[in-house]
C-alpha positions as CSV (number, residue, x, y, z in Angstrom):
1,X,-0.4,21.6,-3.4
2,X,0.5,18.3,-5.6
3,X,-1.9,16.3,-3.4
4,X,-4.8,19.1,-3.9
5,X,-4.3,18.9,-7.7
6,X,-4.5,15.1,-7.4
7,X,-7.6,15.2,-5.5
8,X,-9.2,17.1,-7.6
9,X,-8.3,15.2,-10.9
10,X,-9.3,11.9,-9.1
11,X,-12.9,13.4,-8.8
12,X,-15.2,11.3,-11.1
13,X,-16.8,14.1,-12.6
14,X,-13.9,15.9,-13.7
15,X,-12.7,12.6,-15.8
16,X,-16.0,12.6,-16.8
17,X,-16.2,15.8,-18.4
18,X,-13.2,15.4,-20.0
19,X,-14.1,12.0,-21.4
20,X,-17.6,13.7,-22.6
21,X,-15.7,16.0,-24.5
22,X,-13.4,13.6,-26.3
23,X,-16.3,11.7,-27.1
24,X,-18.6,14.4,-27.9
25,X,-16.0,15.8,-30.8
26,X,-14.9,12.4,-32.3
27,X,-18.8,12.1,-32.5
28,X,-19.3,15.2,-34.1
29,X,-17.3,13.8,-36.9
30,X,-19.5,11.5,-37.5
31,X,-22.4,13.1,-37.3
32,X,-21.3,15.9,-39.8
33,X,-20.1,12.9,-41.9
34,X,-23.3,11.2,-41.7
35,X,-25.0,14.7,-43.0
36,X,-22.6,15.7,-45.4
37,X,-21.6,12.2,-47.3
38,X,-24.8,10.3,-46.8
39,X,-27.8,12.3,-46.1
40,X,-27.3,15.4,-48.7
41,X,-25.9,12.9,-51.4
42,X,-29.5,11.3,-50.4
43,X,-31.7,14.3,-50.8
44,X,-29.8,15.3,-53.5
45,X,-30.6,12.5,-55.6
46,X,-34.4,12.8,-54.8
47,X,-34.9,16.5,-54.9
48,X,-33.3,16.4,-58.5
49,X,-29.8,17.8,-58.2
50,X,-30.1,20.8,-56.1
51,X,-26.9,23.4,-55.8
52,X,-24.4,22.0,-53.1
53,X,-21.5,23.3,-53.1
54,X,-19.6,20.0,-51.4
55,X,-21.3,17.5,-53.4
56,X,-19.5,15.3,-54.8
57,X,-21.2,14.8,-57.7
58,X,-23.8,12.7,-57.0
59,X,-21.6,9.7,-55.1
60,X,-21.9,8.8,-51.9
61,X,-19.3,9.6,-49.6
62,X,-19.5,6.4,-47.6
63,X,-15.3,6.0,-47.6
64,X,-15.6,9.1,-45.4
65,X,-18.4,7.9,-43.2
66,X,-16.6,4.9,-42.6
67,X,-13.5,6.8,-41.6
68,X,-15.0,8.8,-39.3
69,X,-17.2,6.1,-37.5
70,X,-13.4,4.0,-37.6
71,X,-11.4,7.0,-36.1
72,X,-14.9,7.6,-33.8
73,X,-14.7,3.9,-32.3
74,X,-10.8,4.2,-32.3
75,X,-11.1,7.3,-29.7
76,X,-13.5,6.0,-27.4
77,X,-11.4,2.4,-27.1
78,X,-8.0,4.3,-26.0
79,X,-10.2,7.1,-23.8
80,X,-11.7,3.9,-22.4
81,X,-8.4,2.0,-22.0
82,X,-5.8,4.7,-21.6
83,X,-8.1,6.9,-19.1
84,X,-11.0,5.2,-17.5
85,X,-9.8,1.9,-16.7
86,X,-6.6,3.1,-15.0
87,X,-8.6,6.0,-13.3
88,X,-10.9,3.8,-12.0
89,X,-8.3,1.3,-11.2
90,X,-6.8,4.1,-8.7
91,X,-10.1,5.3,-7.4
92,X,-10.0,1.6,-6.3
93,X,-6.8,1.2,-4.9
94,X,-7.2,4.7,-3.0
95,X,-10.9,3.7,-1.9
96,X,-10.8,2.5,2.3
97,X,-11.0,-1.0,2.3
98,X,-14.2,-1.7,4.5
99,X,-14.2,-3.0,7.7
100,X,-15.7,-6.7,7.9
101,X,-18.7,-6.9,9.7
102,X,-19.4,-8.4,13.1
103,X,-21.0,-11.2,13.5
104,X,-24.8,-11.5,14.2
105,X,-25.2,-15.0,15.4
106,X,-23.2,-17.7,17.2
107,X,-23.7,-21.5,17.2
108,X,-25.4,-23.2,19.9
109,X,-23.2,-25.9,21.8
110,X,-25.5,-28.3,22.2
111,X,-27.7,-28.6,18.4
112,X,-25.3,-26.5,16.9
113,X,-28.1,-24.4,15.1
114,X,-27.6,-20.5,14.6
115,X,-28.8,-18.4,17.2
116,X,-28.7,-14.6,18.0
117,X,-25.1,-13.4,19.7
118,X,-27.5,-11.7,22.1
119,X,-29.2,-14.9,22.8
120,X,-29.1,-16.7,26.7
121,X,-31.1,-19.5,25.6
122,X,-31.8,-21.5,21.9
123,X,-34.5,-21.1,20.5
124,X,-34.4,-24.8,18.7
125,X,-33.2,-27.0,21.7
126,X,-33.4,-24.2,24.8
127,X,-30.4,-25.2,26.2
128,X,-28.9,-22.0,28.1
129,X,-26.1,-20.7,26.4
């Protein structure tokens, strides 16, 4: 049962998901940041002082954009650190090593140049092999 949960938490797209989400609501933040400290302040100031209810009076929230991009950047470096690299680290370390591959050629014992393993004669000196 324990190794059937495993597998299926090792599955890339279920860490993916879960590290879209993360990401996708720390970035929300900063999007609704972006509109609501920088852009309305913005068209606010060039419409002439239209009725919004969370305007700060005419300042720019930038304190609050910064905030969010900092907590934003914060959230993706420990989903990064704290669940992709070690993820990816087992995927690794669970992952078949492959096997090395045979051999295609062999040396010729007279001129020493490469030749086919399947070869009976070089093709450089054509000394039988």
């Amino acid at each position: 049962m324990l190794k059937g949960f495993r597998d299926f938490i090792m599955r890339g797209n279920v860490v993916d998901l879960a590290v879209g989400v993360v990401i996708g609501g720390a970035f929300g933040k900063v999007v609704e940041s972006l509109t609501k400290d920088l852009l309305t302040p913005l068209i606010a100031a060039l419409a002439g002082k239209p009725d919004f209810s969370a305007f700060n009076q005419g300042a720019f929230g930038i304190g609050n954009f910064a905030n969010a991009i900092a907590a934003f950047l914060m959230v993706v470096a420990a989903i990064y650190f704290f669940v992709v690299v070690p993820m990816n680290a087992a995927a690794a370390r669970m992952k078949d090593p492959e096997a090395a591959a045979a051999p295609v050629t062999k040396a010729c014992p007279q001129c020493k140049m490469d030749i086919p393993i399947a070869a009976t004669r070089c093709g450089h000196c054509t000394q039988a092999v």
